[in-house]
LUMVO-763895 format. One record per atom (N, C-alpha, C): residue in one letter; y, x, z. Coordinates in steps of 0.001 Angstrom, whole numbers, plus 500000, padded with zeros to 6 digits. Layout:
AYXZ/...
***
This chain:
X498791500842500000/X500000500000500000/X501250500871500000/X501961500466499020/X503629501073499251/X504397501170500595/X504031500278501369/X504783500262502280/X503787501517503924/X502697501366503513/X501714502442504509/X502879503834503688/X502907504288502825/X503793505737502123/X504927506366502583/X505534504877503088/X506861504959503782/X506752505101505190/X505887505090505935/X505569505660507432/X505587507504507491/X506127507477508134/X505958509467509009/X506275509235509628/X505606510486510217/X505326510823511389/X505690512490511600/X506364512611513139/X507071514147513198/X506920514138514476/X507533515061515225/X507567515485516314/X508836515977516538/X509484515373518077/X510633515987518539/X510499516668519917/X511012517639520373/X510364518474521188/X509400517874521951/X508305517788521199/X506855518026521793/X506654516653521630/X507263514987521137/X507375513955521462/X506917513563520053/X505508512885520031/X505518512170518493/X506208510806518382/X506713510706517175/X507123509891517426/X506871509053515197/X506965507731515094/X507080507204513796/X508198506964513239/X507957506766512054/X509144506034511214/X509669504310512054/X510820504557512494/X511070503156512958/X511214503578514528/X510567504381515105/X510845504818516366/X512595504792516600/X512947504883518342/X514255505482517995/X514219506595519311/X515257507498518678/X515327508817519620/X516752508428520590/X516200508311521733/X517392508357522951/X517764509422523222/X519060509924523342/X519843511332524433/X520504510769525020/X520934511289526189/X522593511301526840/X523610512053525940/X524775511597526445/X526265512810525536/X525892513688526225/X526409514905525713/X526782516466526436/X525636517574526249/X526387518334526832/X525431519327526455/X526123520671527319/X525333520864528393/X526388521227529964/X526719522811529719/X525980522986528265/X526325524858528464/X527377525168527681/X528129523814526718/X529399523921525687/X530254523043526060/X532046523683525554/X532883523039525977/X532835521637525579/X532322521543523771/X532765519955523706/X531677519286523880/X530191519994524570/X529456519128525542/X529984518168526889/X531037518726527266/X531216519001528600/X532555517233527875/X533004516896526815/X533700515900526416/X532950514903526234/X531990515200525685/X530413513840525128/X530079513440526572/X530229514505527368/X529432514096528643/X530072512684529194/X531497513090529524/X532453512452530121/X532323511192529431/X532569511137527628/X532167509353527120/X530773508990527903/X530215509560527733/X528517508771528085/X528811508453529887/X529741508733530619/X529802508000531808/X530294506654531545/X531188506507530605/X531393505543530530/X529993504507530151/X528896504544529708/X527601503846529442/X527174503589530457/X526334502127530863/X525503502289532311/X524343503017531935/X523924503725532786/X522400504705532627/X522526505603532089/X521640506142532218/X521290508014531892/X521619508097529800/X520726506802529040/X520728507121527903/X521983506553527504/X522803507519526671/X523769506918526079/X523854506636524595/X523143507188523992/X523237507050522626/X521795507132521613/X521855506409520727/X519790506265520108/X520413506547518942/X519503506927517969/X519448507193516354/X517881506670516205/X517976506374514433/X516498505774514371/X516045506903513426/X514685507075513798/X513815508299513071/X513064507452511525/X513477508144510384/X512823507369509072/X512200508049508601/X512189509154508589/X511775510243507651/X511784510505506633/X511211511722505616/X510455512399506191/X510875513344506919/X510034514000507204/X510112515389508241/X511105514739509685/X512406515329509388/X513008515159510766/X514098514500510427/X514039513676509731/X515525512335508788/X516147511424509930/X516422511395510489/X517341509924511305/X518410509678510923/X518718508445511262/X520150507752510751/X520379507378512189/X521830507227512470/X522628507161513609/X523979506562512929/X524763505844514067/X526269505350513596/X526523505899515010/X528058506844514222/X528033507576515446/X530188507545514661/X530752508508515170/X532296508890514452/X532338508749513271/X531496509057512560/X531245509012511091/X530553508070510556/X530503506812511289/X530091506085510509/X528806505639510294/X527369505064509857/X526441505053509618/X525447506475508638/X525676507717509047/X524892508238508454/X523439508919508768/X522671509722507866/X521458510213508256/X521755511709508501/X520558512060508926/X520870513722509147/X519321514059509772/X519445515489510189/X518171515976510135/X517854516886511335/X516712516439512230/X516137517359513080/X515993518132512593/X515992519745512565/X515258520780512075/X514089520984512935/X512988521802512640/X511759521946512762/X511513521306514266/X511823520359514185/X510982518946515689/X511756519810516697/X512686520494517028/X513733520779517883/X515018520049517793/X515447519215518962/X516617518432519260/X517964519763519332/X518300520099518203/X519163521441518375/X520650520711517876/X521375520733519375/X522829519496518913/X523524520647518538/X523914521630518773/X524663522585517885/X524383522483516730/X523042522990516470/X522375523134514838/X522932522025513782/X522961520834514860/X523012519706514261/X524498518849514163/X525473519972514915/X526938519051515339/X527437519227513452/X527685519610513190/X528411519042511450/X528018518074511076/X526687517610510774/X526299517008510194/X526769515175510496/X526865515579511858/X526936514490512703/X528510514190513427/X529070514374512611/X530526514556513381/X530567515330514678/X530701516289514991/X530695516765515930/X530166516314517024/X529221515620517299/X528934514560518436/X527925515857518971/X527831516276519952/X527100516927520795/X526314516040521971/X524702516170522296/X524192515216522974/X522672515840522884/X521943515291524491/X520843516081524735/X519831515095524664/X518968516169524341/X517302515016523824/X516689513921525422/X516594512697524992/X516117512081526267/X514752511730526496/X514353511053525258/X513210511003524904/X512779509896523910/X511978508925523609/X512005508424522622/X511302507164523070/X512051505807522290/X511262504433522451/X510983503983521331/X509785502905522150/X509219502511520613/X508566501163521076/X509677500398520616/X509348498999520897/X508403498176520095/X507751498782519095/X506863498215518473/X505642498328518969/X505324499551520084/X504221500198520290/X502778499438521299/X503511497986521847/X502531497282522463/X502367496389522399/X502921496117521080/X502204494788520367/X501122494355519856/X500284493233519985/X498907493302519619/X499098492788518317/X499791493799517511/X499225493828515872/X498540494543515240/X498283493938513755/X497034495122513009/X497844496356512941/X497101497184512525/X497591498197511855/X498687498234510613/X497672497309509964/X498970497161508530/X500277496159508911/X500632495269509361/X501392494425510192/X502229495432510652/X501928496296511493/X502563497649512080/X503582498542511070/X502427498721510078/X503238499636508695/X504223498888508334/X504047497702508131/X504986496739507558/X506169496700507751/X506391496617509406/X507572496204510347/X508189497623510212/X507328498447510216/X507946500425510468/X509064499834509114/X508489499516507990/X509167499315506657/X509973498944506528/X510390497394506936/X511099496529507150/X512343497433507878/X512001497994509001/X513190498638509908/X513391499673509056/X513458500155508820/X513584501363507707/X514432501129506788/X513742500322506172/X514451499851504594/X515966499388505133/X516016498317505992/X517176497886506942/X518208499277507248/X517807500407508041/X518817501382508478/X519223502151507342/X518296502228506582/X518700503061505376/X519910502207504377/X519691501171504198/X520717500610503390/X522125500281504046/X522029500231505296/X523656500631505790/X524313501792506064/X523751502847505529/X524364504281505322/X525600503730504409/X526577504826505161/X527837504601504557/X528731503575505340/X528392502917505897/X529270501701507124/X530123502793507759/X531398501868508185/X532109502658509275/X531517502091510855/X532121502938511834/X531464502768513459/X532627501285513543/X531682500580514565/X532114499100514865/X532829500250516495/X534132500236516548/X534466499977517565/X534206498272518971/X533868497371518171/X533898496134518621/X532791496075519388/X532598496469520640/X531241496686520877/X530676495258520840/X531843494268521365/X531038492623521842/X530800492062520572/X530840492719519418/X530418492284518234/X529396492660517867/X528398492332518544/X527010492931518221/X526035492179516969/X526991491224516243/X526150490763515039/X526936490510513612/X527806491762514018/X528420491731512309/X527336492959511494/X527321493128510502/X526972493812509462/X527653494551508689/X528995494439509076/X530079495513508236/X530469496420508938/X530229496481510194/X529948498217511034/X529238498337511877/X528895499448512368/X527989499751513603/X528213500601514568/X527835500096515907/X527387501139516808/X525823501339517090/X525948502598517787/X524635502995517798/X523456502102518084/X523521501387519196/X522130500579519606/X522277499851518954/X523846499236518471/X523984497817517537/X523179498023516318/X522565498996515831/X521787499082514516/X520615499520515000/X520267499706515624/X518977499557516254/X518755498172516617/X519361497466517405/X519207495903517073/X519292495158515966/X519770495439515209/X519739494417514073/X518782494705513071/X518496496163513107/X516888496743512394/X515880496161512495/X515817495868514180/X514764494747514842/X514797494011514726/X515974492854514835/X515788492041514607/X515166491228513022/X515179492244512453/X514731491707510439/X513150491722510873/X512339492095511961/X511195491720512444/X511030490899513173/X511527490640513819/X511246489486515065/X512138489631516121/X511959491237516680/X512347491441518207/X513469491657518385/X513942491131519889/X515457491130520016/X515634492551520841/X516314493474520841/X516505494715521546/X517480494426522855/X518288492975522615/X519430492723523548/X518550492187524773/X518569492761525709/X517707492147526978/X518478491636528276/X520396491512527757/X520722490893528801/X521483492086529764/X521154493436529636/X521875494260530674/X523647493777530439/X524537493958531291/X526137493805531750/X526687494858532560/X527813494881532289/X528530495559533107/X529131494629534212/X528826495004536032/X529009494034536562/X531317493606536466/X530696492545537023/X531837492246536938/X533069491633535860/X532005492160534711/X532675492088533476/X532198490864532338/X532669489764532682/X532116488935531592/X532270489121530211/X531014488852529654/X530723488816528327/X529907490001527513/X529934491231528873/X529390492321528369/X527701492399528502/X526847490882528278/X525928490947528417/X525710490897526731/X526711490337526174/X526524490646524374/X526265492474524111/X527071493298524376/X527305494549524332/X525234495099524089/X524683496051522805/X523844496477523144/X523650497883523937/X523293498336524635/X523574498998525315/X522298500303524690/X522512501404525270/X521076501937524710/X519971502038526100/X520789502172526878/X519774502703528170/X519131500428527738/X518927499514527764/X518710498738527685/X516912498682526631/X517405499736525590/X516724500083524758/X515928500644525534/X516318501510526422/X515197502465527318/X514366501650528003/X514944500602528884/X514283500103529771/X513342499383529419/X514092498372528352/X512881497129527683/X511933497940527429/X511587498611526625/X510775498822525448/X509973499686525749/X508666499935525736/X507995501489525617/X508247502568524809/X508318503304526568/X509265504781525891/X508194506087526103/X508690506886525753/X508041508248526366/X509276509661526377/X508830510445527371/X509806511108528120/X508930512460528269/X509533513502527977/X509131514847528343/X509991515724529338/X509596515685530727/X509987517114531424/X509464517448532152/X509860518564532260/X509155519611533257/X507669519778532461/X507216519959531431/X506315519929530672/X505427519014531269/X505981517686531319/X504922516637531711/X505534515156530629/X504621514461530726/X505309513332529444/X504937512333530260/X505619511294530529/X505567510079530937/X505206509032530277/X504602507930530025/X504731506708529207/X505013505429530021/X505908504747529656/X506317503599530408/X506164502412529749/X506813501257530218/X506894499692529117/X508001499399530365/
***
């Protein structure tokens, strides 16, 4: 099937992960100055993850809406290297968190599986080129994006909703807002440290 062709599979430090997966970091990056600026936005996020890109492939391909807009760019050899990688990406500096994959405990076939990888795929890839949605409470336009906001709407062209309701207290209306640590929590993730890997749901 055409659509099984369009699945890869890679590795990010030490983390397999598929086409359709998405890769969580925090901002920053504590050993550079304009780490030490990413850091400071990502307080503004509730939780540790502040920012996701979706993995398409091949090799090490993700697309992210980030300063620049909806574009793709490239892990080099399954190392999360944000220097290596700050041009490409507007300067956005940000450290590897680990990776979710909300498709991963669903009781579907295999091919059903390929399908949806497809579906999300085909989806992130064709909004390359969008500008960044400053609007965060606009989490269902299609003429820009933020980061988790295209990770939600990827999903949603399958079924699943990524919005699970997290808020900022106090703050009405920011239960629209997608958040990424939200992404973390819902969904089955996996996490590498201290050379140990976690798996959660």
């Amino acid at each position: 099937m055409n659509t099984v062709k369009m699945v890869h599979t890679y590795q990010i430090n030490g983390l397999a992960l598929q086409t359709g997966d998405i890769v969580c970091t925090m901002n920053g990056k504590p050993d550079i100055l304009p780490g030490e600026f990413w850091r400071f936005i990502g307080r503004l996020v509730p939780g540790d993850v502040d920012h996701v890109a979706i993995y398409v492939g091949p090799d090490g391909r993700c697309v992210e809406a980030g300063a620049r807009g909806v574009i793709s760019f490239n892990v080099p050899n399954g190392h999360w290297d944000t220097e290596r990688m700050a041009r490409q990406r507007g300067h956005l500096f940000d450290t590897f968190y680990g990776i979710a994959s909300p498709l991963a405990m669903l009781e579907i076939s295999e091919d059903e599986e390929q399908r949806m990888r497809a579906v999300i795929t085909g989806y992130v890839l064709a909004q390359i080129g969008k500008p960044y949605n400053l609007n965060f409470l606009n989490s269902d336009t299609e003429d820009s994006f933020y980061c988790s906001q295209l990770a939600y709407k990827a999903y949603q062209t399958v079924g699943i909703d990524l919005n699970t309701g997290l808020a900022m207290e106090q703050l009405p209306g920011t239960n629209q807002i997608i958040y990424p640590q939200e992404i973390w929590n819902g969904f089955s993730h996996r996490q590498k440290e201290l050379h140990l890997i976690s798996d959660s749901v």
